[in-house]
C-alpha positions in Angstrom: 67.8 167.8 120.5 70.0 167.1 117.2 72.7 167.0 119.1 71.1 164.4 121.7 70.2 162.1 119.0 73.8 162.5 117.1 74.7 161.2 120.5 72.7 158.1 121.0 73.4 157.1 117.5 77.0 157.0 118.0 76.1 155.1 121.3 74.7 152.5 120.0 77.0 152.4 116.8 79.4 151.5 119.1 78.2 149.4 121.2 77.1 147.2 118.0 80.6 146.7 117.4 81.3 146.1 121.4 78.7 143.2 121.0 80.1 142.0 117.6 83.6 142.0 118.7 82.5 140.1 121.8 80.5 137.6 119.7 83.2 137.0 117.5 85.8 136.6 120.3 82.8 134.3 122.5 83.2 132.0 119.1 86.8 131.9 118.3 87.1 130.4 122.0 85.1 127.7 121.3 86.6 127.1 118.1 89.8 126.9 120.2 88.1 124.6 122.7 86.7 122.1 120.1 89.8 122.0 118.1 91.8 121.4 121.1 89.7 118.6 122.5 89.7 116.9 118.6 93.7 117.2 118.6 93.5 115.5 122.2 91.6 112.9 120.8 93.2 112.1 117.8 96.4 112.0 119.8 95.3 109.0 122.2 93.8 107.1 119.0 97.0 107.5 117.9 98.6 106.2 121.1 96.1 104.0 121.4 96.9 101.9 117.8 101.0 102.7 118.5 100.1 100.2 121.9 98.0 98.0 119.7 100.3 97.7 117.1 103.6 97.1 120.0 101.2 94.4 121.7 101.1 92.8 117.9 104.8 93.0 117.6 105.4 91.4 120.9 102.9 88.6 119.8 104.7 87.7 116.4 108.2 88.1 118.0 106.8 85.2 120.4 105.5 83.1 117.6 108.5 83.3 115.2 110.4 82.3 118.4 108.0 79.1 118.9 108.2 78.7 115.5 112.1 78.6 115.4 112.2 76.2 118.4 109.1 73.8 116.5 112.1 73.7 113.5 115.1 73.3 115.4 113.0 70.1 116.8 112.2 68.6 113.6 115.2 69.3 112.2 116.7 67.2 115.4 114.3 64.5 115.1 114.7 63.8 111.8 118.3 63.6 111.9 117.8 60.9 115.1 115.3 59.1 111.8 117.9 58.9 109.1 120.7 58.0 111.7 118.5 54.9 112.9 117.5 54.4 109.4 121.6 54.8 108.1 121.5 51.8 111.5 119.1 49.5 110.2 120.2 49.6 106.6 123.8 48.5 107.5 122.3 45.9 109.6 120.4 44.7 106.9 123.1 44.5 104.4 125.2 42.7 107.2 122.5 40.1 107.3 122.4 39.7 103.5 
């Protein structure tokens, strides 16, 4: 009967560390799975802003071009001003 019960006892020594191994292998696959799904995440946030941020780029290339063209006109207009005002001044001292 000694025997028998040296037996069991080692039985169920053993399968303790079955079930603990198992446990411990049933959570390091989830850890796995929720760190894998957090990396996948974070990498479309990050492709997400890298989109954003090209969108913004694409926006203020636009605007500095607008903003070039708005110049070049001024600059063009007010030329066309001190040429007629260059014009009216000679007139005027041909009147004189």
């Amino acid at each position: 009967m000694n025997e028998e019960m040296v037996t069991l006892a080692a039985d169920d020594a053993s399968e303790a560390w079955v079930g603990a191994v198992g446990a411990g292998g049933v959570f390091l696959l989830l850890i796995v799975i929720v760190w894998q799904i957090a990396a996948t995440w974070r990498a479309r946030m990050l492709a997400a802003r890298e989109e954003r941020y090209r969108q913004l780029a694409g926006k203020y290339a636009q605007l500095l071009e607008d903003n070039t063209e708005l110049h070049r006109r001024t600059l063009d207009e007010l030329s066309q001003a001190r040429t007629s005002l260059a014009a009216m001044e000679k007139m005027m001292r041909e009147i004189e």
